[in-house]
MITOR-532733 format. One record per atom (N, C-alpha, C): chain; atom name; y, z, x. Coordinates in Angstrom, 3 decimals. Example, Ala and Ser with C-alpha at 12.3 -4.5 7.8 and 13.67 -1.06 7.14 Angstrom:
BEGIN
(A N (-5.690 7.800 13.190))
(A CA (-4.500 7.800 12.300))
(A C (-3.300 7.800 13.200))
(A N (-2.250 7.080 12.850))
(A CA (-1.060 7.140 13.670))
(A C (0.030 7.870 12.900))
***
This chain:
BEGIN
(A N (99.747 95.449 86.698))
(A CA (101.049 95.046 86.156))
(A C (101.396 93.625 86.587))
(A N (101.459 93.361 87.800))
(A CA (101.691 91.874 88.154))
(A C (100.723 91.128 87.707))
(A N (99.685 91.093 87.192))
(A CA (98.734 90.300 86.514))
(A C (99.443 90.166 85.120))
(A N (99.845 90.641 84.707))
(A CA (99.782 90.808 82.702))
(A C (101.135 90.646 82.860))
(A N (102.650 90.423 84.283))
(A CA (103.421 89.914 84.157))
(A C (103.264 88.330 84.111))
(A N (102.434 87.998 85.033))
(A CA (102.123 86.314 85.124))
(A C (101.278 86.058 83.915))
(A N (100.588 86.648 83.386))
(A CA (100.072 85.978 81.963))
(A C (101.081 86.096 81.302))
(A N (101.733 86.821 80.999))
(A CA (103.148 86.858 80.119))
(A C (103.848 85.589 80.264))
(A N (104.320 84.623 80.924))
(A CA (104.833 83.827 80.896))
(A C (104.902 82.796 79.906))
(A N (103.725 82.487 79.392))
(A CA (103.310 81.953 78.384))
(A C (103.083 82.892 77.001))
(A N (103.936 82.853 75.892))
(A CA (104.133 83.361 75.132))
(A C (103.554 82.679 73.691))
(A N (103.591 81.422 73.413))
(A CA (103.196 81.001 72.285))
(A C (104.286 80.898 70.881))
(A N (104.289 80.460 69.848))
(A CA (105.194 79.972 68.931))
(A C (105.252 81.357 68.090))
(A N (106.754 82.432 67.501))
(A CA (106.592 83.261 67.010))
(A C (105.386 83.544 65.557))
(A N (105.187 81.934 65.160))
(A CA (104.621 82.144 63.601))
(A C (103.238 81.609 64.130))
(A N (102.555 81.327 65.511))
(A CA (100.513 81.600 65.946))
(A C (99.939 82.297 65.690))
(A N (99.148 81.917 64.351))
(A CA (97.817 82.962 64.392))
(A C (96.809 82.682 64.940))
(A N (96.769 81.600 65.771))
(A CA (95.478 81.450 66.454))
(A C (95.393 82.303 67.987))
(A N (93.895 83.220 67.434))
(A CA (93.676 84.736 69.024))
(A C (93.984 83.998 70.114))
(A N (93.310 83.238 70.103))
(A CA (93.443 82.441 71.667))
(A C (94.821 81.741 72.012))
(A N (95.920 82.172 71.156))
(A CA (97.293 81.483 71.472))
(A C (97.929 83.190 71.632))
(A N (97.673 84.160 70.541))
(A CA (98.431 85.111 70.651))
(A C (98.012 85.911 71.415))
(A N (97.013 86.107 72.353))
(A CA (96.170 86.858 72.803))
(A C (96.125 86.576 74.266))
(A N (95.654 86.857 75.242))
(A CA (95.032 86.801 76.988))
(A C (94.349 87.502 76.819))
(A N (93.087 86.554 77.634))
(A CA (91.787 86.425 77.698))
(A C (91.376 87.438 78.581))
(A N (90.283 88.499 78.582))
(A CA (90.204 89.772 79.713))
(A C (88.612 89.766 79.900))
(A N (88.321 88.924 81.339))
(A CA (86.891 89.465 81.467))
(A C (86.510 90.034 82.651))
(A N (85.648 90.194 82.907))
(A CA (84.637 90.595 83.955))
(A C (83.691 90.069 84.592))
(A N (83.362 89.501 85.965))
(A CA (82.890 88.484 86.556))
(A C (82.340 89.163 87.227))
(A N (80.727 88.780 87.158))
(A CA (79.767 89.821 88.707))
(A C (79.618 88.562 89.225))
(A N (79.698 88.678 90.538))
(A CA (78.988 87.381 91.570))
(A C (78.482 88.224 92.968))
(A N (77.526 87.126 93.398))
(A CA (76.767 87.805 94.361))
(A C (77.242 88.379 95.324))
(A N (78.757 88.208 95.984))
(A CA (79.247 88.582 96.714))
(A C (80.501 89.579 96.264))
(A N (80.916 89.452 95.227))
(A CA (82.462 90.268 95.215))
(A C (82.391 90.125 92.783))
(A N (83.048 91.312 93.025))
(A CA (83.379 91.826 91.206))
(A C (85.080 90.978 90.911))
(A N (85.114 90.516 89.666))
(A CA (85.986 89.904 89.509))
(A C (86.742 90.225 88.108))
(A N (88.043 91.115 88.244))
(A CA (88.650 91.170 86.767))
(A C (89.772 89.515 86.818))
(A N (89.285 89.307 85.454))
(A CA (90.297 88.043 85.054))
(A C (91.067 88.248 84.016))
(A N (91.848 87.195 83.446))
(A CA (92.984 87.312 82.687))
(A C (93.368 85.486 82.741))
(A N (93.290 85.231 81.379))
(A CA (93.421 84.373 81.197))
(A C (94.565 83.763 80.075))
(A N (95.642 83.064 80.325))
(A CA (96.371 83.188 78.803))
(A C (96.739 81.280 78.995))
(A N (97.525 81.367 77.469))
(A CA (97.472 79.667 77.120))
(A C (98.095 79.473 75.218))
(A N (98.664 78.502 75.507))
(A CA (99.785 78.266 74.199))
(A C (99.345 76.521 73.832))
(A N (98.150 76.062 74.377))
(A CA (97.835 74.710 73.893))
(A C (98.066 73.673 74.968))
(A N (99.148 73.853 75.941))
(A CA (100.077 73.000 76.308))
(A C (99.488 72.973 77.901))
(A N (99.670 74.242 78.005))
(A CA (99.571 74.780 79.824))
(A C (98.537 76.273 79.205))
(A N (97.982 76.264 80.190))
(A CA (96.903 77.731 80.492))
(A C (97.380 78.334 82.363))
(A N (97.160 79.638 81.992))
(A CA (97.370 80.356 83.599))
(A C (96.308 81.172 83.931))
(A N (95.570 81.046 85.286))
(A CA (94.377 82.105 85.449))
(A C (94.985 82.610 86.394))
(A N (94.468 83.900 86.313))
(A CA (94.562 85.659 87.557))
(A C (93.243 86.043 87.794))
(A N (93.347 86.293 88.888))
(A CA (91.991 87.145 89.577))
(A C (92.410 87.980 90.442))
(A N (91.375 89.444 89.687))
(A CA (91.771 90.891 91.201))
(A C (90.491 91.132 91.350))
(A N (90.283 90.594 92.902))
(A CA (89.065 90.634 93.466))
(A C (88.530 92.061 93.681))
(A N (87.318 92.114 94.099))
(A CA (86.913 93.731 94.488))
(A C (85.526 93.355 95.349))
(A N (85.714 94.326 96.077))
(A CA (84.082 94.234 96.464))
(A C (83.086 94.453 96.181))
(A N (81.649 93.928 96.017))
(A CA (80.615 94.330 95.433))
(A C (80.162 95.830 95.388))
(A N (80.883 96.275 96.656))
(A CA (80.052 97.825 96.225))
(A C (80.868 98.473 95.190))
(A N (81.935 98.173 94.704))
(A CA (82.483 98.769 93.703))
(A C (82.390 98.212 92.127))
(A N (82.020 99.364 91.506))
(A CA (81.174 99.068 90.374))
(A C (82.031 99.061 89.408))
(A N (81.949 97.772 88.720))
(A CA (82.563 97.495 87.215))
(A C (81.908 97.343 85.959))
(A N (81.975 97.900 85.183))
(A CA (81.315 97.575 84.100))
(A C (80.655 96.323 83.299))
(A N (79.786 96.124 82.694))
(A CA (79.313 95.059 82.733))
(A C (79.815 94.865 80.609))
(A N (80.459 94.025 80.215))
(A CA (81.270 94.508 79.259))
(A C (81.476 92.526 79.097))
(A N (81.844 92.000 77.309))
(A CA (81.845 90.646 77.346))
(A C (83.584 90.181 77.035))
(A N (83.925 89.477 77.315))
(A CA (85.236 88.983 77.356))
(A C (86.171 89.464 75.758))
(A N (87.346 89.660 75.996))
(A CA (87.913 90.599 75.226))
(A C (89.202 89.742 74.700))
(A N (89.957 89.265 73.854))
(A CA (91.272 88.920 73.990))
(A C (91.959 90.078 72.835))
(A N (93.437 90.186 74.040))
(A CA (94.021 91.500 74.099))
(A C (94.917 90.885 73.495))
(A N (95.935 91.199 72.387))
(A CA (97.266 90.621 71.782))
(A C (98.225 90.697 72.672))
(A N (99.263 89.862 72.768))
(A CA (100.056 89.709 74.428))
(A C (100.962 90.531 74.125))
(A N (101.452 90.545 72.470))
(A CA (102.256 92.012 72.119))
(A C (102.292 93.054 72.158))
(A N (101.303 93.406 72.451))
(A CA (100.682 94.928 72.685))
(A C (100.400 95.081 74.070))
(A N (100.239 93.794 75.149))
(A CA (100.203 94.094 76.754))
(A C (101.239 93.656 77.424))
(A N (102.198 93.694 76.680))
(A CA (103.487 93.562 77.049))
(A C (103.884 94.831 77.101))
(A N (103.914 95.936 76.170))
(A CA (104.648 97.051 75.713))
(A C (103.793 97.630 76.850))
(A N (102.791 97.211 77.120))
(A CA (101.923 97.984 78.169))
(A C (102.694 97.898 79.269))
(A N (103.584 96.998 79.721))
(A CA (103.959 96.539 80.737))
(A C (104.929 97.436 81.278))
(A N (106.112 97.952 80.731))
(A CA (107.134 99.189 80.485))
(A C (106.239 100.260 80.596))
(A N (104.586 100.370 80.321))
(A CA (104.432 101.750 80.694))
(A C (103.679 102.082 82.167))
(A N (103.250 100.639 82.740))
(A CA (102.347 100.900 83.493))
(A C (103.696 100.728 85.375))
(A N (103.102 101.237 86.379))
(A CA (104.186 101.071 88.135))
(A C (103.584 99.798 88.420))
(A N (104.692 99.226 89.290))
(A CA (104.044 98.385 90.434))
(A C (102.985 98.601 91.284))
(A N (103.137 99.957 91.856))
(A CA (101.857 100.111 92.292))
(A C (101.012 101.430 92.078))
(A N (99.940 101.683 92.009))
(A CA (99.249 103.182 91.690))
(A C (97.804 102.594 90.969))
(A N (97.591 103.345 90.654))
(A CA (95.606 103.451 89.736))
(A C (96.362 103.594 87.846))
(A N (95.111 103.162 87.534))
(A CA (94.915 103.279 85.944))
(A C (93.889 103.119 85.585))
(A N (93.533 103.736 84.480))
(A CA (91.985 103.672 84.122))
(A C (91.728 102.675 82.745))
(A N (91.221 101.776 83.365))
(A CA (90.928 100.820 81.616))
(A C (89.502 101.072 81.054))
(A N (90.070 100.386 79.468))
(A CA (88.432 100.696 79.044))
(A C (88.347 100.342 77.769))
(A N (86.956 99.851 77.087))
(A CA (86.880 99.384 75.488))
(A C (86.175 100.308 74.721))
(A N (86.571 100.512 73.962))
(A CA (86.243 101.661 72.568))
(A C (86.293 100.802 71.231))
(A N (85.561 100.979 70.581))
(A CA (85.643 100.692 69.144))
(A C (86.498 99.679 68.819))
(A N (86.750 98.761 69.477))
(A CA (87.523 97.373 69.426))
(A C (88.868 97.736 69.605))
(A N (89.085 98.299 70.327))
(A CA (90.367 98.911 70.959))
(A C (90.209 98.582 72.507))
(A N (91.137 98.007 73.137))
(A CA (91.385 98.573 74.908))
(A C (92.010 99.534 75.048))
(A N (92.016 100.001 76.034))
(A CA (92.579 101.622 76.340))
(A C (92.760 101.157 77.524))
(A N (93.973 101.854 77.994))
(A CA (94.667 102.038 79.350))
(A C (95.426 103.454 79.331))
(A N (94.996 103.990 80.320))
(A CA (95.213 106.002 80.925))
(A C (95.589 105.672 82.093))
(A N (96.873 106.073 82.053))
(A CA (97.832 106.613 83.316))
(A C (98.036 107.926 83.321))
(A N (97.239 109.003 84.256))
(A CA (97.626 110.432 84.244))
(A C (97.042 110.928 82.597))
(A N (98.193 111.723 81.985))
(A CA (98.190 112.142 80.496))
(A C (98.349 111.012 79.643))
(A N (99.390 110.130 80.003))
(A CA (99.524 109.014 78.665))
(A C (98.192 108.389 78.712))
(A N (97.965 107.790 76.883))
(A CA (97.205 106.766 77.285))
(A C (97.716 105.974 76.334))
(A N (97.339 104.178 75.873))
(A CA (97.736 103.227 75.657))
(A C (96.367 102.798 74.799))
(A N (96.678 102.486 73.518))
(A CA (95.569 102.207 72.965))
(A C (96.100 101.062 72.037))
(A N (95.374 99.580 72.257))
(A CA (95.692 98.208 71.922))
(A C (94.959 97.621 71.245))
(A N (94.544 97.092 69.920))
(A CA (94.003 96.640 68.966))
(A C (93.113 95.252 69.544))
(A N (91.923 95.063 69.560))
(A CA (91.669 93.493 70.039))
(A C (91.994 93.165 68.919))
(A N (91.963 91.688 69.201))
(A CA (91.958 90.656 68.335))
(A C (90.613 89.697 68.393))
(A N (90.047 89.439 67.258))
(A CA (89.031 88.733 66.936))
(A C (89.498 86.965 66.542))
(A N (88.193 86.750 67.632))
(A CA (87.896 85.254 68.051))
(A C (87.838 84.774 68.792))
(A N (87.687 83.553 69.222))
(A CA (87.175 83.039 70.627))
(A C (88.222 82.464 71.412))
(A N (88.037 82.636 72.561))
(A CA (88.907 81.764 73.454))
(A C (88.031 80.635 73.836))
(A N (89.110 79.361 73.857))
(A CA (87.980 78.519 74.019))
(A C (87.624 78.435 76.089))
(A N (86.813 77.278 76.455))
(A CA (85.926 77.136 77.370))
(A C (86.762 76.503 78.368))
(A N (87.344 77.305 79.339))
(A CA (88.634 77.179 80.426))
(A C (87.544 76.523 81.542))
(A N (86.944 76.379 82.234))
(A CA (86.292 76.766 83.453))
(A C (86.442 75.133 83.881))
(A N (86.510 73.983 82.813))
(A CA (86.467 72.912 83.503))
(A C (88.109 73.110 83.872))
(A N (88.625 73.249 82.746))
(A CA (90.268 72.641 83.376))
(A C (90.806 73.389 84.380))
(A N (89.838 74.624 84.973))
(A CA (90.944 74.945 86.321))
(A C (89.929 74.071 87.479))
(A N (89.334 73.142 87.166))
(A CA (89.010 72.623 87.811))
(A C (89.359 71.701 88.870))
(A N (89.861 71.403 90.026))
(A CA (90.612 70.653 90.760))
(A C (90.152 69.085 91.092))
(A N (88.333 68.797 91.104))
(A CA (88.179 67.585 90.924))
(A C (88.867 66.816 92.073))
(A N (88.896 65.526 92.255))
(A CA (89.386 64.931 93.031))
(A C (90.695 64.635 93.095))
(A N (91.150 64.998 93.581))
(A CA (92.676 65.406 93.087))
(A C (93.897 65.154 94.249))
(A N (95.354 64.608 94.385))
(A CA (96.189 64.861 95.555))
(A C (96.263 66.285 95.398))
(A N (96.099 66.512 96.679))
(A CA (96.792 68.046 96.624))
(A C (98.219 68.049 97.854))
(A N (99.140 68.539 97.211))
(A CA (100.317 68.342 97.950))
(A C (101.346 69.199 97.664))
(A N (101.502 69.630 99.559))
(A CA (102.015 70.901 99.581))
(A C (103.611 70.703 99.680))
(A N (104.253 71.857 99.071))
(A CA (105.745 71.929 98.345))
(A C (106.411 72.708 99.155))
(A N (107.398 73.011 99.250))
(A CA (108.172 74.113 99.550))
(A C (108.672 74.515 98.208))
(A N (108.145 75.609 97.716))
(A CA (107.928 76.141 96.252))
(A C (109.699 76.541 96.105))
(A N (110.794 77.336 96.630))
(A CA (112.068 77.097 96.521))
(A C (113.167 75.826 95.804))
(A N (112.198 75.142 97.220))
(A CA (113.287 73.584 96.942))
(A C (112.355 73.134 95.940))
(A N (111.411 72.764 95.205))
(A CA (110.726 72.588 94.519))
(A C (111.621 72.957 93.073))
(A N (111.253 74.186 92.819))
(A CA (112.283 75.253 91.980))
(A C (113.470 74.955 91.781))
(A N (114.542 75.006 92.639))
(A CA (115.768 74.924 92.694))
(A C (116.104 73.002 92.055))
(A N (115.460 72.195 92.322))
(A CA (115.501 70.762 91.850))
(A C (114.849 70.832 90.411))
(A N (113.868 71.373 89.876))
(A CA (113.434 71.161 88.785))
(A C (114.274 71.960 87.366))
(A N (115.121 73.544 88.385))
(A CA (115.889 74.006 87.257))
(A C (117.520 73.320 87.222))
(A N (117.775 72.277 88.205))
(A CA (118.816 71.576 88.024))
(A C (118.500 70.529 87.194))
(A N (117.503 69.954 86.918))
(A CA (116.893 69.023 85.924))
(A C (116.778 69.524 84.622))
(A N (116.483 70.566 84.700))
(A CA (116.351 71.339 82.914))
(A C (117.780 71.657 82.362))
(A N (119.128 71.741 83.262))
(A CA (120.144 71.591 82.710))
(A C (120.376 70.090 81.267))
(A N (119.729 69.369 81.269))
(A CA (119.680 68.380 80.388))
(A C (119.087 68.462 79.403))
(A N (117.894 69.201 79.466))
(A CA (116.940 69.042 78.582))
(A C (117.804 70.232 77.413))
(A N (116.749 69.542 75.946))
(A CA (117.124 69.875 74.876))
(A C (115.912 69.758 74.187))
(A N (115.924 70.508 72.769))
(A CA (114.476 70.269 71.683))
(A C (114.280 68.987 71.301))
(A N (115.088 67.412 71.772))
(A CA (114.612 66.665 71.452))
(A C (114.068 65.763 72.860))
(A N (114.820 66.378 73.910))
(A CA (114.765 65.694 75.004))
(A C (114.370 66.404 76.413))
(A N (112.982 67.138 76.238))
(A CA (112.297 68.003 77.359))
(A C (111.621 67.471 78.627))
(A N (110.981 66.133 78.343))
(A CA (110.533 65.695 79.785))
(A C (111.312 65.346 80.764))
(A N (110.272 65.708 81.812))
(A CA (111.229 65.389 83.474))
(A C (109.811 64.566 83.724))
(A N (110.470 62.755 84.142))
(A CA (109.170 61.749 84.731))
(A C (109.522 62.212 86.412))
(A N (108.199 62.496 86.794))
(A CA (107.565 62.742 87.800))
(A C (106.767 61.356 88.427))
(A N (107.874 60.878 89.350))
(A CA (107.043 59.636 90.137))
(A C (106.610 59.597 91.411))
(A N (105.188 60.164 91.859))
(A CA (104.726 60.255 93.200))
(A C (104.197 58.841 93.654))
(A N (105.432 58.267 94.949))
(A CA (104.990 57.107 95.646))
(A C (105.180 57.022 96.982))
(A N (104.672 56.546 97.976))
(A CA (104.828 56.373 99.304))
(A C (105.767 57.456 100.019))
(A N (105.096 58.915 100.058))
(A CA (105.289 59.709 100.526))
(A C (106.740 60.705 100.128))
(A N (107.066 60.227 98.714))
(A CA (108.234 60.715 98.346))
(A C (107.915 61.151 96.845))
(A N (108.678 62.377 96.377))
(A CA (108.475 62.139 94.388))
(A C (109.698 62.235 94.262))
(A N (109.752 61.256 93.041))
(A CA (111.239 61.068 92.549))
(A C (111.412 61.824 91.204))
(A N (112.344 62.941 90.904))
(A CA (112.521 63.130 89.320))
(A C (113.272 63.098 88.876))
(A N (113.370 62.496 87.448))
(A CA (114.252 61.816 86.847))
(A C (114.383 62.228 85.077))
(A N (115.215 62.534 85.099))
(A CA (115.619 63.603 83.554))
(A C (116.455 62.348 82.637))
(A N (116.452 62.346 81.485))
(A CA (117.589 61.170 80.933))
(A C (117.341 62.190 79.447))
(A N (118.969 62.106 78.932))
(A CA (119.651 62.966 77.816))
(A C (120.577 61.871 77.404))
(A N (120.688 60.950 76.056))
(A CA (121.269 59.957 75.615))
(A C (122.924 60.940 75.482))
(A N (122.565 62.093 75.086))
(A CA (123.815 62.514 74.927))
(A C (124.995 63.449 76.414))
(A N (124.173 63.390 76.925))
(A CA (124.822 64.122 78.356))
(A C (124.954 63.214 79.314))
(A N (123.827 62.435 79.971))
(A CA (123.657 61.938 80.841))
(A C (122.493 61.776 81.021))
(A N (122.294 61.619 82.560))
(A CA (121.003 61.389 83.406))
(A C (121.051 62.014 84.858))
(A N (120.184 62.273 85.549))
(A CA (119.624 62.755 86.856))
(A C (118.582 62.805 87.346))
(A N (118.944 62.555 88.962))
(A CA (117.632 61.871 89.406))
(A C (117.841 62.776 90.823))
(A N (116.619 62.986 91.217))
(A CA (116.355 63.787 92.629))
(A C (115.002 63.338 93.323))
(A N (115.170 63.585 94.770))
(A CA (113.973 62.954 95.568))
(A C (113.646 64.333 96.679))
(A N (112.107 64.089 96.823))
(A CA (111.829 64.995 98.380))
(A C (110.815 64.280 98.726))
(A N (110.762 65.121 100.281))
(A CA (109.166 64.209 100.734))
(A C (108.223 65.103 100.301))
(A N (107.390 63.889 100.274))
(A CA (105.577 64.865 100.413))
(A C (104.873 63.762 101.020))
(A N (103.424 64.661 101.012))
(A CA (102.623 63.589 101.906))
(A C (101.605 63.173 100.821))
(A N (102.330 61.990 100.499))
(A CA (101.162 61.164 99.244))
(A C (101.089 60.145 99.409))
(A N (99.770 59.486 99.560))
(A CA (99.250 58.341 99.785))
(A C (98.245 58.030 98.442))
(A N (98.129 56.482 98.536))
(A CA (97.174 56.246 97.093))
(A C (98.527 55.397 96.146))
(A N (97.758 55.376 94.702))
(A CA (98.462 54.328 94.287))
(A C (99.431 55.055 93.400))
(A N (100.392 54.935 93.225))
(A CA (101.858 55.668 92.739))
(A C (101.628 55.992 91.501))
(A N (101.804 57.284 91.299))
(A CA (101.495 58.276 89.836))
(A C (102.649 58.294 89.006))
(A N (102.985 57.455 87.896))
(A CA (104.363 58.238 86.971))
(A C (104.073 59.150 86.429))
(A N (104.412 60.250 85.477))
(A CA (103.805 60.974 84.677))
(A C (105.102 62.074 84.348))
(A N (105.202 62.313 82.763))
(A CA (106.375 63.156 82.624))
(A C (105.474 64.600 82.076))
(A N (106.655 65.707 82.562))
(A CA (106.053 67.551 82.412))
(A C (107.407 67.977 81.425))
(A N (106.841 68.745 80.636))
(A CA (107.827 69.761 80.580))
(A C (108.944 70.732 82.008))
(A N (109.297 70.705 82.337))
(A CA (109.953 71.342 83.414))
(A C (110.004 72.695 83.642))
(A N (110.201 73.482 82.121))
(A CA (109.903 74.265 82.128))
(A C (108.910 75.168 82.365))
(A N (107.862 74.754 82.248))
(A CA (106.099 75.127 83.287))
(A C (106.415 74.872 84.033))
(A N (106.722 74.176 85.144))
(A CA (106.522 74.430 86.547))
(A C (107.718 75.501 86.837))
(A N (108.935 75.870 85.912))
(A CA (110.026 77.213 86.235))
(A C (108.964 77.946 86.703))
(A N (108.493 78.445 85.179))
(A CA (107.958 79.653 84.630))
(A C (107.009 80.010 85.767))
(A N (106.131 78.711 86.121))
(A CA (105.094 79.106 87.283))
(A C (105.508 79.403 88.516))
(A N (106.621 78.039 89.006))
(A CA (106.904 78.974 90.237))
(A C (107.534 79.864 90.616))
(A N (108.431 80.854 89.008))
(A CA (109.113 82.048 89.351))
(A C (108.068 82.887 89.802))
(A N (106.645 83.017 89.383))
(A CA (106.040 84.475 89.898))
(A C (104.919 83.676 90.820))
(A N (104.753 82.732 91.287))
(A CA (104.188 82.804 92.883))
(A C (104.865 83.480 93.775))
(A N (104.191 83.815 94.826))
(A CA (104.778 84.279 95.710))
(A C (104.957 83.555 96.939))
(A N (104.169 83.017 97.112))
(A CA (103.879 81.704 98.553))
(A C (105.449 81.168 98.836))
(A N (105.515 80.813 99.834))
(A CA (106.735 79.680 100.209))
(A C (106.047 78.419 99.915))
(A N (105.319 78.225 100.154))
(A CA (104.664 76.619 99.433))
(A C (103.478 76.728 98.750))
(A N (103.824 76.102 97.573))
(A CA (102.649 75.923 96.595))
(A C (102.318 74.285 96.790))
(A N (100.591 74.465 95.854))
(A CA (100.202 73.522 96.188))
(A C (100.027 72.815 94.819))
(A N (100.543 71.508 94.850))
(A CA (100.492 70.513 93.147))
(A C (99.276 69.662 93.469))
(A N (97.914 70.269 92.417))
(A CA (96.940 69.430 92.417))
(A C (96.852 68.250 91.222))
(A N (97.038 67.061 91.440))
(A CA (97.172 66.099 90.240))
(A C (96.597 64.659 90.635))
(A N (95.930 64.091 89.419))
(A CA (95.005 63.076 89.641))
(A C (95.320 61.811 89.461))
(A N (96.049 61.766 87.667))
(A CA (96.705 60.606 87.342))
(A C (97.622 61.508 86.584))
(A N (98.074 60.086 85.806))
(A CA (99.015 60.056 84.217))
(A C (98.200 61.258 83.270))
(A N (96.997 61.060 83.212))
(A CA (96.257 61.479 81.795))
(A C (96.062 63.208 82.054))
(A N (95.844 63.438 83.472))
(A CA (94.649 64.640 83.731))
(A C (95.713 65.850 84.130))
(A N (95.393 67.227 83.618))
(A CA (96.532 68.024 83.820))
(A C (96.946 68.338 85.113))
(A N (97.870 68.868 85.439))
(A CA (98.661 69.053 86.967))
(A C (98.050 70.696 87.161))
(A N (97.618 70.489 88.744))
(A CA (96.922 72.562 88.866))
(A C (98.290 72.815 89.307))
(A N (98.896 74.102 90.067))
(A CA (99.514 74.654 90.897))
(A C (99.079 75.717 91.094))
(A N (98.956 75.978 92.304))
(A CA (98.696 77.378 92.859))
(A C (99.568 77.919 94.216))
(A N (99.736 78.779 94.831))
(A CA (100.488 79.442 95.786))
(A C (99.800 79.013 96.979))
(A N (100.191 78.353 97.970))
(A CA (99.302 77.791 99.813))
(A C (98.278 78.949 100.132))
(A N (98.993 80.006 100.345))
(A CA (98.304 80.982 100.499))
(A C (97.517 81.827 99.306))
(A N (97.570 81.785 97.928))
(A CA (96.917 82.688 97.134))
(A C (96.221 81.505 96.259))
(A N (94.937 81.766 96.297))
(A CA (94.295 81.007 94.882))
(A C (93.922 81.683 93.795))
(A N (94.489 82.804 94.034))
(A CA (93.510 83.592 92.893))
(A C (94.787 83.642 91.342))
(A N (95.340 83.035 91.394))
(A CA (96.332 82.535 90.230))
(A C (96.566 80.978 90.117))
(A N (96.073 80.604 89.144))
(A CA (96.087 79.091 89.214))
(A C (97.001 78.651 87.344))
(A N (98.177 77.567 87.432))
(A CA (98.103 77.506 86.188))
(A C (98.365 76.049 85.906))
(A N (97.817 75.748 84.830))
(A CA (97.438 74.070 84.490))
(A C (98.439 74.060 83.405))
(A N (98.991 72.643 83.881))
(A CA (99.889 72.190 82.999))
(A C (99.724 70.481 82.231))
(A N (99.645 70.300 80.777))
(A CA (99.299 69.469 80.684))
(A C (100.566 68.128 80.115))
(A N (100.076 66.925 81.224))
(A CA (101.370 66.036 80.977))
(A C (101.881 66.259 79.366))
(A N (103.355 65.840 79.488))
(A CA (103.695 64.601 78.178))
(A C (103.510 63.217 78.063))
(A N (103.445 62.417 76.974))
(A CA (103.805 61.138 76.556))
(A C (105.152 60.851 77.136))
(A N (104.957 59.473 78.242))
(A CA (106.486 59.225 78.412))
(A C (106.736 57.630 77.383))
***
């Protein structure tokens, strides 16, 4: 359930027919050391990855990547606890999910997701740690401005401080500062604001970590303590 709540975040435009917009991505990862269910979702803009690790001696099926309609693992969402067992599984281009007597039977959707593996890539990158709260709490006082014509928040990391700065011709303007520890040559770069909400409502960490390179290359975030949820957000044009 907390997996397919954090892919949920990203929803996509009501009138997408493209699988890989309406859909999260569901595979299965053997590696030499540990079994890996994933979940992958994405609307063009920003993508989010999940991982529930397991140990090798426990056996998962060996089965090829699936995308599940997010409408149909949503409704899943109301049926499945926070915590307990469930049994998943693919049939005849159907997923299935069995809790007890109920079971849940979800239509795939046909087509490809495209090829994620570079962009959760971190690369050479600042990585710089937040206090994910105050982080939060400054970026949803900044989205008070924003509107469908006027969504970016410029993000200026310089000499150990980021400054953000919102401007609405018709409201106003606002500007906020914190420290961080950034060194190197000063990054402008404007985000939607709303991705970094959405992301840091379901971390859990007290500090997350903002991996970002320049202007051009997308921003990671992940939780200090958890990597196994990572979600990429890709700048705007300022």
């Amino acid at each position: 359930k907390n997996m397919i709540e954090k892919m949920m975040i990203i929803t996509g435009a009501s009138d997408e027919k493209r699988a890989h917009i309406t859909g999260i991505y569901f595979e299965i990862i053997h590696n030499d050391d540990k079994n890996i269910v994933r979940m992958v979702s994405t609307d063009g803009n920003r993508l989010s990855k999940i991982d529930c690790v397991y140990e090798k001696d426990i056996e998962l099926p060996q089965a090829p990547g699936i995308i599940i309609p997010k409408k149909g693992i949503n409704e899943a969402v109301k049926f499945l606890e926070p915590v307990g067992m469930v049994q998943l599984g693919i049939k005849n281009n159907n997923f299935i999910i069995k809790k007890d007597t109920e079971i849940i039977i979800i239509r795939l959707l046909e087509g490809d997701f495209p090829e994620y593996a570079d962009i959760i890539k971190k690369g050479a990158s600042h990585a710089l740690h937040i206090d994910r709260n105050m982080f939060l709490m400054m970026l949803k006082r900044m989205s008070i401005l924003s509107s469908d014509n006027y969504k970016g928040v410029i993000f200026n990391f310089k000499d150990d401080r980021l400054f953000i700065k919102t401007t609405n011709p018709d409201i106003g303007e606002s500007k906020e500062d914190m420290d961080i520890d950034f060194k190197g040559e000063p990054i402008e770069v404007a985000f939607n604001p709303r991705y970094f909400i959405d992301t840091l409502s379901v971390i859990d960490s007290e500090k997350v970590i903002i991996n970002i390179i320049d202007e051009e290359k997308p921003c990671l975030i992940e939780g200090e303590n958890d990597d196994t949820y990572i979600s990429v957000m890709m700048p705007m044009r300022i």
